[in-house]
N, C-alpha and C positions, 0 to 999 in steps of 0.2 A: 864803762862798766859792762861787763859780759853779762849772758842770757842765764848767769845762773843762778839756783834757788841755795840760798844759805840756810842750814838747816843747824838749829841748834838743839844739839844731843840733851837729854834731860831723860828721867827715870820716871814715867808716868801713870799714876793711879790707874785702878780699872773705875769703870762708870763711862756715866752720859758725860759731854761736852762741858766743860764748865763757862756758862756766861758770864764775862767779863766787860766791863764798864769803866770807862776814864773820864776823870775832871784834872783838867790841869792848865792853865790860862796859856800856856806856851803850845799854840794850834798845830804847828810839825812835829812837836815830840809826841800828842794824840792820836796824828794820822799815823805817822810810823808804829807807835805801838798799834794802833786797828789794824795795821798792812799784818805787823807782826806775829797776832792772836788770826788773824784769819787763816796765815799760813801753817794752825798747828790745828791740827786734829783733834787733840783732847779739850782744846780750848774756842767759842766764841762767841765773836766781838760784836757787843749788843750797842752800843753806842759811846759818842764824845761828847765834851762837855768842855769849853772855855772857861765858865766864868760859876762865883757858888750858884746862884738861881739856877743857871741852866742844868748843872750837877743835881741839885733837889731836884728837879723835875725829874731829869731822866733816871735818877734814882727810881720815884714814884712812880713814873711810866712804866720802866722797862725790869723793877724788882732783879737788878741782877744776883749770882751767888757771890760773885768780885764785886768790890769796886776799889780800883786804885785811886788813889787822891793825894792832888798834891798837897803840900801840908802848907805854905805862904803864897796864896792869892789873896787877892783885892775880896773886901767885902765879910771879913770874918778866915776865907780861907780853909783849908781843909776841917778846922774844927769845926766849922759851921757844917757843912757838908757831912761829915760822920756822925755830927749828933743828930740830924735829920732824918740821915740812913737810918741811925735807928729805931725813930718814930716810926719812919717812913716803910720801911724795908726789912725787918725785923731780921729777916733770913740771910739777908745778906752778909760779907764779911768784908768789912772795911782794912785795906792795906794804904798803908800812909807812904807818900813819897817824898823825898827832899835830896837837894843839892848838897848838903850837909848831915853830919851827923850829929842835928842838936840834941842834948837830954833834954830840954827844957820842951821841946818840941814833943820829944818823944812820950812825956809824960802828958803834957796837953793832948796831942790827938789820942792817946791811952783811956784820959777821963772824957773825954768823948765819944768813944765806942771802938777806935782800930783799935786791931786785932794785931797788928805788926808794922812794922816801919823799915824799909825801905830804902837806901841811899840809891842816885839816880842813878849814879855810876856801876849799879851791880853787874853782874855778869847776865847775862839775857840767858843762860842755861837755867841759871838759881832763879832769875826773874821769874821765868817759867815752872819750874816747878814748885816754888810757893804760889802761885797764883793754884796748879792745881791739886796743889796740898792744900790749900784752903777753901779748896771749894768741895772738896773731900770730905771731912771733917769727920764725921760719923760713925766711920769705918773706923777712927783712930781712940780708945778711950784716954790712950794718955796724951793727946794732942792739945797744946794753949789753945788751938783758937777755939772760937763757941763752934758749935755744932750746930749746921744747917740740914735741918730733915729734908729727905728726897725730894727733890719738885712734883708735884705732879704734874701730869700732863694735861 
């Protein structure tokens, strides 16, 4: 592989950075996504998460404005994980990820608190700009997902 940076074109909000968070029990497609939000300006990467517990926590800890979640892990699995977020993390905006495009899925992580779902295979342009279309929110009044007020500092 050559020394170069693959850069994926996408049409980006104005604002601060959006911080973005992963739970997904599959540990290289986490670190790759972390390589991948570090390498984007508009976006980053506050932490990873294997397993649902460690997802709650670093929810709690680290109050991202993302968090991507995979929707079938061990332990309950992304439903568990997004209805936590939103005890947990109120601000946050839960996006659901899967290998598949189940309805049944889609509907569950839905009555759990994501805000959108996700097939794994997207384009990593669109991946990118829904994550900071959603971390936007506020600016948009006709936009589905809930509205995250400004972070302070």
């Amino acid at each position: 592989m050559s020394g170069r940076t693959v850069r994926h074109h996408y049409v980006t909000t104005d604002g601060p950075p959006v911080r973005v968070a992963v739970v997904d029990d599959d540990p290289p497609l986490v670190k790759a996504l972390g390589l991948l939000f570090a390498d984007e300006p508009a976006l980053r990467f506050v932490g990873g998460a294997f397993t649902v517990a460690d997802g709650v926590e670093l929810v709690a800890r680290r109050q991202p404005d993302v968090l991507l979640v995979d929707v079938r892990m061990p332990a309950g699995g992304g439903v568990v994980v997004a209805a936590q977020a939103r005890e947990l993390a109120p601000r946050t905006v839960v996006l659901a990820m899967s290998a598949t495009d189940d309805p049944d899925a889609r509907v569950e992580m839905t009555e759990a608190g994501a805000a959108g779902y996700l097939v794994k295979n997207v384009d990593m342009a669109e991946l990118l700009h829904t994550i900071d279309v959603a971390g936007h929110t506020c600016d948009d009044p006709t936009s589905p997902l809930p509205c995250r007020p400004p972070r302070s500092s």
